[in-house]
C-alpha positions in Angstrom: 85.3 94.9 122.0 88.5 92.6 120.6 88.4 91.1 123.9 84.3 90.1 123.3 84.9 89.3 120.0 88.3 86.7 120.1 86.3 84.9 123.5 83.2 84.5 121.5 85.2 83.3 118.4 87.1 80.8 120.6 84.3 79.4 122.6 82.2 79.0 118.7 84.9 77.9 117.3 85.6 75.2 120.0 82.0 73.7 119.8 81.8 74.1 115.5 85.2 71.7 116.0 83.5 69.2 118.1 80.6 68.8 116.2 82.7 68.6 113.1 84.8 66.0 114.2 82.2 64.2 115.3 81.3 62.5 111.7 84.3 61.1 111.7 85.4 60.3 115.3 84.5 59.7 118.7 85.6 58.7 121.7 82.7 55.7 122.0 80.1 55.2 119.4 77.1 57.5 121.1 74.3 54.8 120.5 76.2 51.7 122.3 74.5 50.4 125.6 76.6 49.2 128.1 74.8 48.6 130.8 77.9 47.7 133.5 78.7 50.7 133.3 75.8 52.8 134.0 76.2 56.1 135.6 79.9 56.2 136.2 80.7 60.0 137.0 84.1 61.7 135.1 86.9 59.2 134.9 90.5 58.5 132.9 88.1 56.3 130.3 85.2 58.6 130.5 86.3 61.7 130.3 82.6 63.2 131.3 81.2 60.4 132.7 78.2 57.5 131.5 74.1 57.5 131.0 71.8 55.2 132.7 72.7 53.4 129.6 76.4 53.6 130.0 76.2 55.8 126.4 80.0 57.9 126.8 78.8 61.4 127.7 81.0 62.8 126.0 80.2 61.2 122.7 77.1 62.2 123.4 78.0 66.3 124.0 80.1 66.2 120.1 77.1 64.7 118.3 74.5 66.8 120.2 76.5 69.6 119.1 76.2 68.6 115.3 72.6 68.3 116.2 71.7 71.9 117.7 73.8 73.5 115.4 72.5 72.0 112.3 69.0 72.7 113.8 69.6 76.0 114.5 71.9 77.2 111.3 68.8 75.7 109.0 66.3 77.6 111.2 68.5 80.9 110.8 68.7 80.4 107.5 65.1 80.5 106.9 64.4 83.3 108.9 66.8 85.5 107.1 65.8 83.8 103.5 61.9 84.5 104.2 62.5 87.3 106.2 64.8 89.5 104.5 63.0 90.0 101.8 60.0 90.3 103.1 61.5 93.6 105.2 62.7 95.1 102.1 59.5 95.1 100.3 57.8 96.7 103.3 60.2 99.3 103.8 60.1 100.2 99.8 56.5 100.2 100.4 56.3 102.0 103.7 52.5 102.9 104.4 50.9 101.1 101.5 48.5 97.9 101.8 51.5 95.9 101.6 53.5 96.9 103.9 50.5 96.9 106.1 50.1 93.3 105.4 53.5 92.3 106.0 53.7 94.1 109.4 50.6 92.5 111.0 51.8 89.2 109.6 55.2 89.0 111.6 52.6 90.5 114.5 50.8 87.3 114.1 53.8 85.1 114.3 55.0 87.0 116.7 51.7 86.0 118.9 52.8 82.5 118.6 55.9 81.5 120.3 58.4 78.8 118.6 56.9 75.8 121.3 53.0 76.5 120.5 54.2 76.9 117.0 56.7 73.5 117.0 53.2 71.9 119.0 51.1 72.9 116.2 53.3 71.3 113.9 54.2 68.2 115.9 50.3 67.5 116.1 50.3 67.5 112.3 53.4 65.9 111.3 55.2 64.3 114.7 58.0 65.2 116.6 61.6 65.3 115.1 64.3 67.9 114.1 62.9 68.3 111.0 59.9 70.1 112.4 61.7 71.8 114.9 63.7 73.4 112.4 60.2 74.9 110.6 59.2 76.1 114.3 62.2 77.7 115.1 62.6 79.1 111.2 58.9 80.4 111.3 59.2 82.3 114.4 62.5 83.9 113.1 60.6 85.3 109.9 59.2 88.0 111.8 62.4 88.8 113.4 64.5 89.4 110.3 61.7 91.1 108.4 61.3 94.0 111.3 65.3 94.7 111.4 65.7 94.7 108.1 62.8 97.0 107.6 63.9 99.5 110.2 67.3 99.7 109.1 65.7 100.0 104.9 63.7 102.9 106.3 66.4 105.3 107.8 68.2 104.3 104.0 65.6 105.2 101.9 65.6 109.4 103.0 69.4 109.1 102.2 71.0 111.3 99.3 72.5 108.6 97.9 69.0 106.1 97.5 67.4 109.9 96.1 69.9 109.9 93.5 69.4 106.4 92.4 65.5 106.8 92.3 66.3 110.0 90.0 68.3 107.6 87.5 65.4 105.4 87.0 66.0 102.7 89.1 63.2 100.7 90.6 62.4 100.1 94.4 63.5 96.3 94.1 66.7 97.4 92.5 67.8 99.7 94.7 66.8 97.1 97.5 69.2 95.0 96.0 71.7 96.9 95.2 72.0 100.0 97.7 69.7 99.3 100.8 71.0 95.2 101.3 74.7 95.8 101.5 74.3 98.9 103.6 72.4 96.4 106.1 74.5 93.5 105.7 76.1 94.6 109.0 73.5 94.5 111.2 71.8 90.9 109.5 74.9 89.7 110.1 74.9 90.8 113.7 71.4 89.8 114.4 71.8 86.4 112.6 74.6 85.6 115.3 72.2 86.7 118.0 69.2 84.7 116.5 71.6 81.6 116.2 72.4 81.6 120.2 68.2 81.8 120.6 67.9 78.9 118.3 70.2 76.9 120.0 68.5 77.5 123.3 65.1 76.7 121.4 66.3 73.5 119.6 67.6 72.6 123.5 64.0 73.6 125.0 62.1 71.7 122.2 64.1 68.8 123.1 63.8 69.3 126.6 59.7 68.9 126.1 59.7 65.5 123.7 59.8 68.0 120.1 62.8 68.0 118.9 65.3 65.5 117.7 64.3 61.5 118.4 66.4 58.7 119.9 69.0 57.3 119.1 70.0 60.9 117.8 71.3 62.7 120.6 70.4 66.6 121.4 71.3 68.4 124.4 67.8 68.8 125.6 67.1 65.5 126.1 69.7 65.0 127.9 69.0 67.1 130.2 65.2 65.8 130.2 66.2 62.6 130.9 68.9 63.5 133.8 66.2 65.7 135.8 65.0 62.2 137.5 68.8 61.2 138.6 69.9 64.6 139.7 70.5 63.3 143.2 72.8 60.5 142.8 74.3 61.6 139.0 74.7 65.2 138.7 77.4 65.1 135.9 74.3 63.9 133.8 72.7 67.4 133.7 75.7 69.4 134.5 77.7 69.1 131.2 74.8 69.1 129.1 73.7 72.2 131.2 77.5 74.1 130.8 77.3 72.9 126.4 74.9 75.2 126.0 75.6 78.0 128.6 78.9 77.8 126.5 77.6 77.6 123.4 75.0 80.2 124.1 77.8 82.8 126.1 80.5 82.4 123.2 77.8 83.2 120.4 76.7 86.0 122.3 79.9 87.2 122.7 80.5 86.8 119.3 77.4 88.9 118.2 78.4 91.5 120.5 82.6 91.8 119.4 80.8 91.5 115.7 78.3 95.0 116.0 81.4 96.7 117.9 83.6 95.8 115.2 80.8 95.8 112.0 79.9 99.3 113.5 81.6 102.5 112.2 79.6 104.7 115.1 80.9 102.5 117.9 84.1 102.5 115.7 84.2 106.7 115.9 83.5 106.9 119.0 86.1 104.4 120.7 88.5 106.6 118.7 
C-alpha cells in the first residue's frame, strides 16, 4: 500500500513539476522552427531529441504536460461539480421520479463516449481544448453522480442519518452535512482514477485532430504526427508514448495507495 502510494506520488509529482516549471522555463522555446536541425534523436543539447521542425522534444513534453493536465483537472472538476450533486439528490430520493430521471440521464451520457461526444461538439463549435474539456467533463457527470449515489445509499439506512432525520433535518442537509464527508473518501479516490482517464482522453482527442491546436503542444499530437516517421525517428513517438504511460501509471498508483490508505476496512484488515 505505502509502496503504491509514495511511487504514484513521485511519478505525479514529477510530471505536476514539469509542467509547472514550464511557464517560466524551458530548455528551448517549444514553438521555434529550426529546420537544420530536424529530427536529431537524443543528444548532450537535446536531451530527447528534435521534430521534423527541429521544435526541442523536450520542451515540447513540459508544455504538453501543462496542457493535459490543465485539460483534464478542469474536466475532473466538472464531473465532480455536476455530478456530485446530482448523486446526492438521487440517493435522497431513491425510487421517486427524480431519481428515476437522474439515473437514465447519466445512462444516456453513458451511451455516448467522450470522442462522439467531443465530435458532436467540435462540429458545432471547432476543435480546441476548450471543447475537449466539455467532452471529457460531460462524460465524467455520469461517473461521479453513480458513485456518489451508491455510496449515499448504504449511508442513508445508517443509525446515525435516522437520528438526524428524527431532529428535523432535511434530505439536502443531511446530504451536506452527514452523507458528503462520509464519501469524501471514495470521490477523492475516484477523482484520481478519473484524472488518469482524462489524461488518456485529452491524449486520444488529440491524437484524432480534437483537442488542443498548434502552436500549443499536447501529447497526442505528438504522437499523431510521429506515426508517419516511426521508421527512421522513433524517439518522436517513444517519449510522448512513455509521458503518458508515466503519467497514467503514477496516477494510478496514486489512486490505488490513496483507497488503501483513505480506507478503514483495508486499514483493519492489513492489521
Amino acid at each position: 500500500m505505502r509502496r503504491n502510494l509514495i511511487l504514484g506520488a513521485t511519478l505525479s509529482s514529477l510530471v505536476l513539476l514539469a509542467a509547472l516549471i514550464s511557464f517560466v522555463w524551458t530548455p528551448y522555446d517549444h514553438a521555434a522552427l529550426n529546420i537544420p536541425s530536424k529530427l536529431q534523436p537524443p543528444n548532450s543539447q537535446h536531451v530527447f531529441g528534435t521534430d521534423h521542425f527541429g521544435r526541442d522534444m523536450f520542451s515540447m513534453i513540459m508544455v504538453g504536460a501543462r496542457t493535459s493536465i490543465a485539460v483534464a483537472l478542469v474536466a475532473v472538476g466538472i464531473g465532480m461539480a455536476l455530478g456530485v450533486p446530482l448523486g446526492l439528490t438521487a440517493a435522497a430520493r431513491k425510487g421517486s421520479w427524480l431519481d428515476e430521471v437522474i439515473m437514465r440521464g447519466n445512462d444516456l451520457v453513458f451511451a455516448f463516449p467522450s470522442l462522439v461526444i467531443a465530435i458532436l461538439i467540435t462540429a458545432v463549435f471547432g476543435a480546441g481544448a476548450i471543447n475537449a474539456i466539455i467532452a471529457i467533463g460531460i462524460f465524467n457527470i455520469p461517473v461521479f453522480a453513480r458513485i456518489t449515489r451508491g455510496a449515499a445509499l448504504s449511508l442513508w439506512e445508517r443509525e446515525f442519518i435516522l437520528a438526524a432525520r428524527v431532529s428535523g433535518k432535511g434530505a439536502a442537509r443531511i446530504s451536506a452535512e452527514h452523507i458528503l464527508p462520509n464519501v469524501a473518501n471514495l470521490l477523492i479516490v475516484q477523482g484520481t482514477i478519473q484524472f488518469s482517464l482524462g489524461i488518456l482522453a485529452e491524449a486520444g482527442l488529440s491524437y484524432v485532430g480534437l483537442g488542443a491546436q498548434p502552436p500549443t503542444p499536447s501529447w497526442g499530437r505528438m504522437l499523431a504526427d510521429a506515426q508517419t516517421m516511426v521508421s527512421f525517428a522513433p524517439h518522436l513517438a517513444l517519449i510522448p508514448g512513455l509521458a503518458i504511460i508515466v503519467t497514467v501509471l503514477g496516477l494510478n498508483l496514486l489512486g490505488d495507495g490513496l483507497r488503501d490508505w483513505l480506507d478503514p476496512r483495508i486499514k483493519v484488515a492489513r492489521a
